[in-house]
N, C-alpha and C positions, 0 to 999 in steps of 0.2 A: 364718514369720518367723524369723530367725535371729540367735542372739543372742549374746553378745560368747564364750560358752565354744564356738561351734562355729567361728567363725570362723577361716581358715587362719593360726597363727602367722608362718608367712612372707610373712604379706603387708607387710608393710615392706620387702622384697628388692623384692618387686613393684613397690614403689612407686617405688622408689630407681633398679629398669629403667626405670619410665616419664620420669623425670627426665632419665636418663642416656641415653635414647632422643632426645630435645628436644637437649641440650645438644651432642649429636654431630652433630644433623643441621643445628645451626647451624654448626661446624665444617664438615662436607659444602659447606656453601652456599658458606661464603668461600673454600672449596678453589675452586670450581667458577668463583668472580667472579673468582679472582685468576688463575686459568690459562684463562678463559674466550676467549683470541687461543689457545691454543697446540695446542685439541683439533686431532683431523681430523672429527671431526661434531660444534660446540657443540651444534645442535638436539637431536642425542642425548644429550647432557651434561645439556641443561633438562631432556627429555622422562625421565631416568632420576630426574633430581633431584626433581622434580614426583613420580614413583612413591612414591621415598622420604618425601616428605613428607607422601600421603594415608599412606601404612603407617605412619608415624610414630603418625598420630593415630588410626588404626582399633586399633593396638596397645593406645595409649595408652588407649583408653574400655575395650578387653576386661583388658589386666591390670590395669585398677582395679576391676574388677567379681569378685569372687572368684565366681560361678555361673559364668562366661564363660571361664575359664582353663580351657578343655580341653587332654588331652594334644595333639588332632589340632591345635589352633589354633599352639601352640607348635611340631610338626614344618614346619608351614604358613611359619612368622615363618623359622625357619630356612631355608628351602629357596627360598624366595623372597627373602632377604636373599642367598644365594651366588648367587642368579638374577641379582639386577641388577649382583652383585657381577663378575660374568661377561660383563657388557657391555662391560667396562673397553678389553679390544684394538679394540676396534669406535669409541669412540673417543677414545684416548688415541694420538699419534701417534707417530711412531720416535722423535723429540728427544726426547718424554716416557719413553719407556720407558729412552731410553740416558740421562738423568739418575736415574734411579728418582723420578720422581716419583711423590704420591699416584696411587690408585686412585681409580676413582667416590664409588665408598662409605667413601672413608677410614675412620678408627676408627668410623662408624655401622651397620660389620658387626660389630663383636666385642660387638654388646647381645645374639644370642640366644645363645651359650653359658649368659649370667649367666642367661638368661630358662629355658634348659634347666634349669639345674643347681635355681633355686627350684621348677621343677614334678615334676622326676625324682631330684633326691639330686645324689650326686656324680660317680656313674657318666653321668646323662645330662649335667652338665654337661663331665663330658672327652669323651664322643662328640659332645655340639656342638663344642668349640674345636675335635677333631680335622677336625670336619668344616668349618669356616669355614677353616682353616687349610689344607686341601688346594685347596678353592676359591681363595684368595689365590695359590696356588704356582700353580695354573692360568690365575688372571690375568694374573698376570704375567710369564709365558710362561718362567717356569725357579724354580725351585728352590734358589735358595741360603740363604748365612746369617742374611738378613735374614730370611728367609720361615719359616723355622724359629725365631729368636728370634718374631716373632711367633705362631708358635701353639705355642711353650713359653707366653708369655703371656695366650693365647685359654685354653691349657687350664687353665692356672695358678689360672685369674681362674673359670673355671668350676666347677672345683672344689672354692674356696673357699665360694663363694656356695652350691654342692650339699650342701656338710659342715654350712654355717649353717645349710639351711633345713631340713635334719633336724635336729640338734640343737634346733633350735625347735621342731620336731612332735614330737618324744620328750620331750622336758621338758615343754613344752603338757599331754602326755596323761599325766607322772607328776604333776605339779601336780592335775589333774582328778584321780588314785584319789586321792591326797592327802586333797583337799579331800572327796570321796566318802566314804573312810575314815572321816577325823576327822566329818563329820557322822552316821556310822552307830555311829561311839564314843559320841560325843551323846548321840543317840536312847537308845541300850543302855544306858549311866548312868543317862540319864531310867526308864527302866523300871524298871533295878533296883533303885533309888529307891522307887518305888512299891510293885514288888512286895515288896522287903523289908517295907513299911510293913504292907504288909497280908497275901497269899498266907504269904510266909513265914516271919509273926509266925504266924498259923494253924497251919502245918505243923509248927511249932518247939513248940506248945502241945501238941498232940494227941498228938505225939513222948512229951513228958517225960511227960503227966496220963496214957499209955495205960500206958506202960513202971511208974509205981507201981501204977494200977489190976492190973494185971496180966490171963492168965489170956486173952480173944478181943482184951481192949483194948491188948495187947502186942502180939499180929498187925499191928492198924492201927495201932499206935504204928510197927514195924518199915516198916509200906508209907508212912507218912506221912514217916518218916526219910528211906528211900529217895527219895521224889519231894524231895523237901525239899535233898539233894543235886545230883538230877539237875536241880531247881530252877536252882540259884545259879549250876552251870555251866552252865546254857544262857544265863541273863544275863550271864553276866563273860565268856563266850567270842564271839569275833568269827567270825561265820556261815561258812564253808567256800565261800563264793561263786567261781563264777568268775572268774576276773577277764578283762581285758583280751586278753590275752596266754595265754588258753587256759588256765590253771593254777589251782588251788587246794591251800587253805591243809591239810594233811593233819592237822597238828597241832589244829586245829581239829576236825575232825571228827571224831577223836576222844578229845577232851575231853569231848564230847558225849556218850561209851558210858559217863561214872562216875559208878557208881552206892554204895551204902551198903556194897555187895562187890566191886566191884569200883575200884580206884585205877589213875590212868592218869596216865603221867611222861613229858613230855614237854617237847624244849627250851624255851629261852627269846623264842625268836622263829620266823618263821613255817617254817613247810618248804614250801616253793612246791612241787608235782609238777603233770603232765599231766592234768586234771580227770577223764578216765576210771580213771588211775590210782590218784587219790584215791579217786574211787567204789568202787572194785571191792576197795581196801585198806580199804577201811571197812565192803564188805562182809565180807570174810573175818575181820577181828576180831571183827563182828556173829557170825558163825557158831560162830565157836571159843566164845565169851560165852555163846552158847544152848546148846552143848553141855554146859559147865561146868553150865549151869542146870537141863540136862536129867538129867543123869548124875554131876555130882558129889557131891549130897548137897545139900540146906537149908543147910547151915553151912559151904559151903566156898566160899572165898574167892578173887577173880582179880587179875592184876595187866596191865597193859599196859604195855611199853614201848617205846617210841619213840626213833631213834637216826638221826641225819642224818649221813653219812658223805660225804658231796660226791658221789662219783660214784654212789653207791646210796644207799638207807635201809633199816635196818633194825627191822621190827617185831617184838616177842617178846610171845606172848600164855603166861602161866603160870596155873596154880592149884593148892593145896592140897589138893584132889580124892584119892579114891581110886588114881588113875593107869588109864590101858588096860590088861586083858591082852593075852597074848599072841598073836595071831592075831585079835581081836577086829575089828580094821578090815577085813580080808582077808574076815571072812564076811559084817560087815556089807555090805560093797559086792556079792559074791555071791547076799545076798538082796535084792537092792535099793536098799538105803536106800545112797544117793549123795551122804548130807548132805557128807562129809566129802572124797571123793573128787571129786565137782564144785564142789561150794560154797567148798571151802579150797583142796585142789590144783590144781585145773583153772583155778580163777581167775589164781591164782600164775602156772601157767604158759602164760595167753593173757597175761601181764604180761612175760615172758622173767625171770621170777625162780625162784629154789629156796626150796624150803621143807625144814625140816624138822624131824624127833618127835623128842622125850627123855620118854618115858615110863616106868612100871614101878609091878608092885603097889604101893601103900603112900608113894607119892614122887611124887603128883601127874604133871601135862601140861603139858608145857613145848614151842609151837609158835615157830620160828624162820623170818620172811619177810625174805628179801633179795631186793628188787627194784634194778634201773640206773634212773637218770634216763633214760639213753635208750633205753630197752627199747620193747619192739614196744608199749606202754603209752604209747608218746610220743609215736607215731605215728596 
């Protein structure tokens, strides 16, 4: 069953064809009664008029049915609308043609551009006017100014209606994250709500009672600190999801890595990237973090920051650490150990960014990632 959020926003364009499919082919009819002495085959005049008005109503049931709007059916309306549009020499006779009168299908050809343009954007609604509009210069066996004002107006008319019925599907689906959002803001309030009430009234207790106890009850004082941190910012931060449109939130994730040592700065709103981008930047801070954890000492401290530059971003992962010596990466990767050389650099550069080291005895590790928005990460 489908329900009013799936349903296609331009169906109102839809509906407005099928109106304006009726309204025309009433027009077609009195065209046909009032010049109906002057054809050279009336029989043919009925016998097209009659076409016209089963297609009027077979249109009519399919683009009220949003399942039934396929693209094939819409090429279908088109090609069979310049079809009967093209019966016109056959019979419309010399007097008719040397006054210019209507065609068969009067203004009841220019519905499938509008009908293009609501299935295909705006693009398909000018290659219908274009194409109803060379059809017309055919019928009428030349090419002049009128025929051209008329498919200025075919295309006109379709590519308005192409521009609406996108704008109605992009807005449609920013309303949908919207509403998405704001309900998963909800939820996350609702939690943090609770877990403050209880998780980290707990965390908060065990903290201060360990830190005077002193001594082992210090240790778990410090780990209950830590989580207690890493706590709050999983509740107040909006999850790194996907979204629509291939992309997430990089400042989001990480949010996620601060901990009681490590502080992370990042803007005030989202930094949308290429979701593998995000991934792989979230791995490589992950890695630099472990390192600091591995090798810089219990007491030393990290920082992350985060810097959104429009056409790039850049990440700086720093610490108070001992710093590398000199050569130290070079042998590590010599004997193996590729933490550094795949897990930091190599990720960097399957991203088409640079990275790179400010180290030295005594002066801490200062890593520097600049990745493009559209780097091979985007792709």
């Amino acid at each position: 069953m489908t329900g009013p959020a799936d349903r296609d926003p331009a169906t109102p364009l839809w509906l407005a064809t099928v109106v304006l499919r009726v309204l025309t082919l009433l027009f077609a009819l009195g065209a046909v009664v009032v010049h109906r002495d002057d054809f050279a085959r009336p029989w043919l005049a009925w016998t097209v008029l009659g076409a016209m008005t089963a297609w009027t109503a077979v249109t009519g049931v399919v683009y009220a049915r949003e399942s039934l709007r396929g693209n094939w059916f819409v090429v279908a309306d088109l090609l069979l609308t310049c079809g009967l549009m093209l019966t016109s020499p056959l019979i419309l006779s010399d007097a008719q043609y040397a006054v210019d009168a209507p065609l068969i299908t009067t203004v009841w050809a220019a519905v499938p551009p509008l009908a293009a343009g609501a299935r295909f954007g705006a693009s398909g609604g000018i290659l219908g006017g274009l194409v109803v509009a060379a059809a017309t210069g055919l019928a009428r066996l030349d090419f002049d100014l009128d025929v051209a004002r008329d498919g200025v107006l075919l295309v006109a008319s379709g590519l308005l209606v192409g521009m609406a019925a996108t704008i109605a599907r992009r807005s449609a689906a920013a309303l949908a994250q919207a509403l998405r959002t704001e309900a998963a803001t909800a939820e996350r309030e609702r939690l943090a709500r609770s877990i403050h009430d209880s998780v980290l009234q707990v965390l908060a207790r065990v903290r201060r009672r360990g830190a005077e106890l002193g001594g082992e009850a210090a240790e778990l004082a410090e780990l209950a600190g830590e989580q207690e941190i890493a706590l709050r910012s999983l509740v107040s931060t909006e999850p790194a999801r996907t979204g629509a449109n291939g992309t997430a939130d990089l400042r989001a994730a990480l949010q996620l890595l601060a901990t009681s040592k490590v502080q992370v700065a990042a803007p005030a709103g989202k930094v949308e990237l290429p979701a593998r981008t995000t991934e792989e930047l979230a791995a490589v801070v992950r890695e630099a973090l472990s390192n600091v954890d591995k090798h810089a000492g219990p007491d030393a401290r990290a920082w992350v920051l985060l810097e959104d530059l429009g056409d790039e971003v850049v990440v700086t992962v720093r610490d108070d650490g001992p710093g590398i010596p000199a050569g130290r990466l070079a042998r590590a990767e010599a004997q193996g150990h590729l933490g550094v050389a795949k897990s930091i650099r190599g990720r960097v550069a399957e991203l088409g960014g640079t990275i790179t080291l400010e180290t030295s005895p005594g002066a801490g590790t200062e890593w520097e990632v600049r990745v493009p928005r559209t780097g091979r990460g985007a792709r």
